[in-house]
N, C-alpha and C positions, 0 to 999 in steps of 0.2 A: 189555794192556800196562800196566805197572807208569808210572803217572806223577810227573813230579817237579815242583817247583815253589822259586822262587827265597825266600829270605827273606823279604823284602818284600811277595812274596804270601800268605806266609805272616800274616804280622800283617796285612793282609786279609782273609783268612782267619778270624782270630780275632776281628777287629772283629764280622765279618756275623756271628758266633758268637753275640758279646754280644747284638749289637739284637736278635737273634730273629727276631721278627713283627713287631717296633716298637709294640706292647701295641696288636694288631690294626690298623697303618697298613699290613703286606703280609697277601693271601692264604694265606701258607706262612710260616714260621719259615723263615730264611736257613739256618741252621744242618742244616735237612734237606732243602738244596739243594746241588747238582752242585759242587765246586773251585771250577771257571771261573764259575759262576754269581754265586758269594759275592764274588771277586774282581772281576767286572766290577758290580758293587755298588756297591761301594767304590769303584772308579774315578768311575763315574757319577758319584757322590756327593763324593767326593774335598773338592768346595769347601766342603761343609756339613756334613760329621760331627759339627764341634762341635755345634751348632744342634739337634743331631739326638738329643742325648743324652737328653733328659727322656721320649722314647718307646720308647728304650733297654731292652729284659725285665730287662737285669740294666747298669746303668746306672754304679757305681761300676767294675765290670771293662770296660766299654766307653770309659768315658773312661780311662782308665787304657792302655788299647790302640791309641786315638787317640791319646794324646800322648807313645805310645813311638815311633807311625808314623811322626810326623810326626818326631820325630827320625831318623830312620832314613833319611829321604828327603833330609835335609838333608843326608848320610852320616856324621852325629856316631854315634858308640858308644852301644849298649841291652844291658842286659842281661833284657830282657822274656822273659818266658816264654810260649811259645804252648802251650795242654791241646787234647789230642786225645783224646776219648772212644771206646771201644769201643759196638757198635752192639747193646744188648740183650743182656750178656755174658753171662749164664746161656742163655740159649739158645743164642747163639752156640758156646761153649763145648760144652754139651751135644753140639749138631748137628755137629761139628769130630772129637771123640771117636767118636760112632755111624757119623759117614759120610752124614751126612741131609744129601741135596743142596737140598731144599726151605727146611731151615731154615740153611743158610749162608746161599742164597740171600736169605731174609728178612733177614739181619745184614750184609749186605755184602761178602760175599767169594764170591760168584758172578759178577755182571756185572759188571766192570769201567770201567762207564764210567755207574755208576746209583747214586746216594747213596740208597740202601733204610732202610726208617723200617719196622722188624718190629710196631710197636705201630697205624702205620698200615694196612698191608698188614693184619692180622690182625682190626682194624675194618673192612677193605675184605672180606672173604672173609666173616666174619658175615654179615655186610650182603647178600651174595649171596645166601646160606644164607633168608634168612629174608624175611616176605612186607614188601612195600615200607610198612605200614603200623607197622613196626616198625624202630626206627633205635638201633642201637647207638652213641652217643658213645666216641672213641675212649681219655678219660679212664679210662672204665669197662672196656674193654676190655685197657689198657695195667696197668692196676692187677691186674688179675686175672690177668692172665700172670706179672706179677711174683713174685708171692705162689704160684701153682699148682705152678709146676716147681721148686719149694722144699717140693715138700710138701702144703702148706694146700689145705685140700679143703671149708674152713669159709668162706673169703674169697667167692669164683667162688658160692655160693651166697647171702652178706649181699648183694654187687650182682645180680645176675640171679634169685635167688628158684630154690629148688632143683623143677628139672624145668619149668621155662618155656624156651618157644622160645629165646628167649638163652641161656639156662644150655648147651641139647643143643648149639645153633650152636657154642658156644664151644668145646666139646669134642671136637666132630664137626672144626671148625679143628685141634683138637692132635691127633687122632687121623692126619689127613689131612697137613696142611702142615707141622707141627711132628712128626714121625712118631717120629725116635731121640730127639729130647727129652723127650718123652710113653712113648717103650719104659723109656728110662733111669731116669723117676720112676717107672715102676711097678718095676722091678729095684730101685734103692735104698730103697723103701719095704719091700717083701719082705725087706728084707736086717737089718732090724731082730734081733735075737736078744735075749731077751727074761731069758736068764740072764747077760748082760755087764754088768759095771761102767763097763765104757770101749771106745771104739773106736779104732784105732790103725791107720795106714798110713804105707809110705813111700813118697814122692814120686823122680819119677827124678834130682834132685837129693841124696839121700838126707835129706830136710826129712824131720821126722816128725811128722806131722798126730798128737795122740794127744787125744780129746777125753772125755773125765769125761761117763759118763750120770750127770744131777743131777737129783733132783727135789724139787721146793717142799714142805717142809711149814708149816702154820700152828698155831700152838697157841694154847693163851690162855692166858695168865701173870697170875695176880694179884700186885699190891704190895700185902701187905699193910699197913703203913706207911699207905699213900694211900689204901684201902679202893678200889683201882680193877683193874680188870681189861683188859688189852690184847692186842692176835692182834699173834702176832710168828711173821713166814714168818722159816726156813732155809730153805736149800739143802744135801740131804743125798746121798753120791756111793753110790748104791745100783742095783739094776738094776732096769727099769722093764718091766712088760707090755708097752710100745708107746709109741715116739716119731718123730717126723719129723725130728730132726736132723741124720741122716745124708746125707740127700738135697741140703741146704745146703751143709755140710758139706765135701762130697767134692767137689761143684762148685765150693765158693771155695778150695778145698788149690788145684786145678788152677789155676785166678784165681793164686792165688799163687803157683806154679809159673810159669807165664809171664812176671807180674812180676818175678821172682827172675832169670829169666834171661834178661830181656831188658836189667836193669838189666846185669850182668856181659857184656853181650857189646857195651854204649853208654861203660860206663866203667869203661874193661878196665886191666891194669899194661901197656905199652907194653913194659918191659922184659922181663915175666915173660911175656908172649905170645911175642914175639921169640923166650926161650930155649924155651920149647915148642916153637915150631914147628921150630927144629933141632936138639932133640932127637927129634920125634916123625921128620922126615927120617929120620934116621939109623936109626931105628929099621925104620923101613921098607923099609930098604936090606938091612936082619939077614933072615934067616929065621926065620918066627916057630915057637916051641918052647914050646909049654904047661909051662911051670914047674910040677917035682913040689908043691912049695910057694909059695902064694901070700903075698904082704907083708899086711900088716894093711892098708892105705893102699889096695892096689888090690882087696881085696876088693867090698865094696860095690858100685865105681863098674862092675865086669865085673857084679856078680851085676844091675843094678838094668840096666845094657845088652843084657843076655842077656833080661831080663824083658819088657823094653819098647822096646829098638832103638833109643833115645833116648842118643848121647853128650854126655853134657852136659858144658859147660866147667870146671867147678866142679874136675873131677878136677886140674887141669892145676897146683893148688896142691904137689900132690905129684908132678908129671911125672918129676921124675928117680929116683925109687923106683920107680913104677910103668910107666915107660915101654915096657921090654922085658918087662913081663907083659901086658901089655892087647893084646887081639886088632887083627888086623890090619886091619878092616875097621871095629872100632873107630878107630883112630888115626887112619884116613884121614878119616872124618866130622869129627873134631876137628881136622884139619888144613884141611881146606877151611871148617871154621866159622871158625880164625882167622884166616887169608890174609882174608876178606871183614870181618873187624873191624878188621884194618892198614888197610883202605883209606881208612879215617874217623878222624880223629884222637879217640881219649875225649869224653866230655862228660858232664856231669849231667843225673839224670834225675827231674822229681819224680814222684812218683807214689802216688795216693789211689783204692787200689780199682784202678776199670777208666777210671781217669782217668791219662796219660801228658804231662806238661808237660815240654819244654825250649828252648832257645836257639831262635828261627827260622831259625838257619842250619842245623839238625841234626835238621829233622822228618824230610825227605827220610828219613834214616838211620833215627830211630823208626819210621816206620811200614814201612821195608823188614824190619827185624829184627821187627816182632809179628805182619803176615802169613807171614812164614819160619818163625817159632816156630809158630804154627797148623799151618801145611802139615805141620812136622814131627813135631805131632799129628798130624797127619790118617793120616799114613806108616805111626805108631808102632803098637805094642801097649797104649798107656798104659792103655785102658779095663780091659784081659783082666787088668792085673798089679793096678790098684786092686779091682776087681771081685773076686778071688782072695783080699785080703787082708781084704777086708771082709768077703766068707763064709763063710773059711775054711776055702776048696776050691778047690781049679782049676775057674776061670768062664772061660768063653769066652765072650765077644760078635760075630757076624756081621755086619762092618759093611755097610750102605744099599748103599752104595758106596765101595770102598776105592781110588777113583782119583779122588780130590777135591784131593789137594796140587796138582795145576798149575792148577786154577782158581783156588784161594788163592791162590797164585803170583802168578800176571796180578791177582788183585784191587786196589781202591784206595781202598776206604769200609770196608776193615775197622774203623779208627780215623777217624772224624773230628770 
């Protein structure tokens, strides 16, 4: 069950964020402990946070959180911002797309009632793997995940020494627990083509990721003048035998697909949703008649729905053009997306990467819509349409398991 929590716990929340571990005064980092656990923290402690700040991990945002609390309690007005991190987004992300119930699992949108640490879990499962004489630190292990399902095949080898029990543990881990995220890096690396200049997709928002293959050159340049000689690298946009960008890449379009439209469905026009949704009503009421001729406006947003099953809101700028063209099964996803966005008045959202900052009255509402946006990955075709355009053929991916959206659903550590 999807849980909620009041404002106030909310900047409780964010406090135990800040202390951490209290630069080793707890056993665990606050931060990758349970809601209720961070909050009854804080309660505990309530009388001494001040006091508490110099063992603080990150000490300027913790006092800074303390003494928006404490105004808050008083019931004077804050305009403080609480950030809710996504849990390990590249895998996350990855495991979401493929259907990999093991690797949601590790990012937090499996169990519902377990603040999951993938970088711990993944130290823990090593650690199993290999004889007790041998201990993987979970710095090392976090850092190497990082860097791997991006690609880098050079990193996992500088810390673990290439072909030592840790190096296979770790991989024997991706093969096993991290499974679609580990299929996906081997697809996107295959997917290099080696007579491109550039790689280009579009997103089911219609964003168009379009990235320049560039490769370094250096030369050496004499001034004759100075009698001296210097290496001056370019960057020259040419096609490369072989690169790993794509594998990034395509995982952070998606990163920013999410962001893009979780920002548009937190702070939406009030007005311009209103008249969508009774124009899409009415539309609904018509029998729908595939138009011989399609408008310019609704091209795209049908062709990019038909690809990936993905309605996105984005279209809804052009709704009265497009309205009586777009299918009918369309319209209805865009109508129940906006009814659940009237329920919440607007609000801003900041956001850096896979970090989600707003008002503590309106996390409830962020993390309702980034779990939703997930699940409606999970539903979608999104893998099959990017995967197509990047190899430029009809790809198909067999997801893990394609009935993963209602445990995303129920989850509640997706973001914390």
């Amino acid at each position: 069950m999807f849980k909620q929590y009041t404002g106030s716990q909310y900047m409780a929340i964010d406090i135990a964020n800040h202390f951490g571990d209290g630069n080793g005064m707890l056993p665990i980092s606050l931060d990758k402990m349970e809601f209720e656990a961070r909050i009854a923290w804080v309660k505990s402690n309530q009388d001494k946070l001040e006091s508490l700040a110099d063992k603080a991990e990150d000490k300027p945002l913790y006092v800074k959180s303390v003494n928006h609390f404490r105004k808050a309690l008083k019931g004077l007005p804050t305009g403080h911002t609480v950030a809710l991190d996504s849990c390990a987004s590249g895998l996350q992300l990855m495991s979401v797309l493929t259907g990999c119930e093991s690797g949601c699992y590790m990012t937090g949108l499996i169990d519902p009632n377990k603040r999951m640490d993938a970088y711990s879990l993944l130290t823990e499962y090593m650690n199993e793997l290999l004889d007790t004489n041998i201990t993987v630190p979970r710095k090392d292990a976090k850092q190497a995940l990082m860097v791997s399902l991006y690609g880098s095949m050079a990193k996992p080898i500088e810390i673990f020494g290439k072909g030592t029990p840790e190096y296979k543990a770790f991989y024997r881990v991706l093969e096993t627990k991290c499974k679609g995220a580990y299929a996906l890096l081997r697809i996107l690396l295959n997917a290099w083509d080696k007579t491109k200049e550039y790689n280009h997709w579009v997103l089911p928002d219609g964003y168009n990721a379009y990235i320049p293959v560039m490769e370094s050159i250096t030369d050496r340049v004499k001034v004759e003048e100075l009698n001296y000689t210097m290496s001056v690298k370019t960057w020259v946009n040419k096609p490369m035998d072989f690169g790993l960008s794509i594998c990034a890449n395509a995982i952070h379009s998606v990163d920013g697909y999410v962001l893009r439209t979780l920002v548009r469905r937190v702070n939406y026009n009030v007005k311009q949703v209103k008249k969508a949704i009774g124009l899409i009503e009415e539309a609904l009421l018509s029998e729908y008649i595939a138009p011989e001729h399609i408008v310019e406006e609704a091209v795209m947003p049908i062709h990019l729905y038909i690809k990936t099953g993905l309605a996105d809101i984005v279209c809804i700028q052009h709704i009265e053009k497009i309205v009586h063209q777009l299918p009918h099964d369309m319209l209805r996803k865009l109508l129940h997306t906006l009814k659940i966005m009237l329920q919440h008045e607007p609000f801003e959202v900041i956001t850096v990467h896979d970090s989600f900052a707003c008002h503590a009255n309106n996390c409830n509402t962020l993390r309702y819509w980034y779990k939703e946006i997930l699940a409606e990955i999970a539903e979608s075709t999104l893998l099959n349409h990017l995967l197509t355009q990047i190899y430029g053929e009809e790809c198909t991916f067999k997801k893990i398991n394609p009935n993963l959206a209602s445990l995303i659903r129920n989850s509640n550590y997706g973001l914390s």
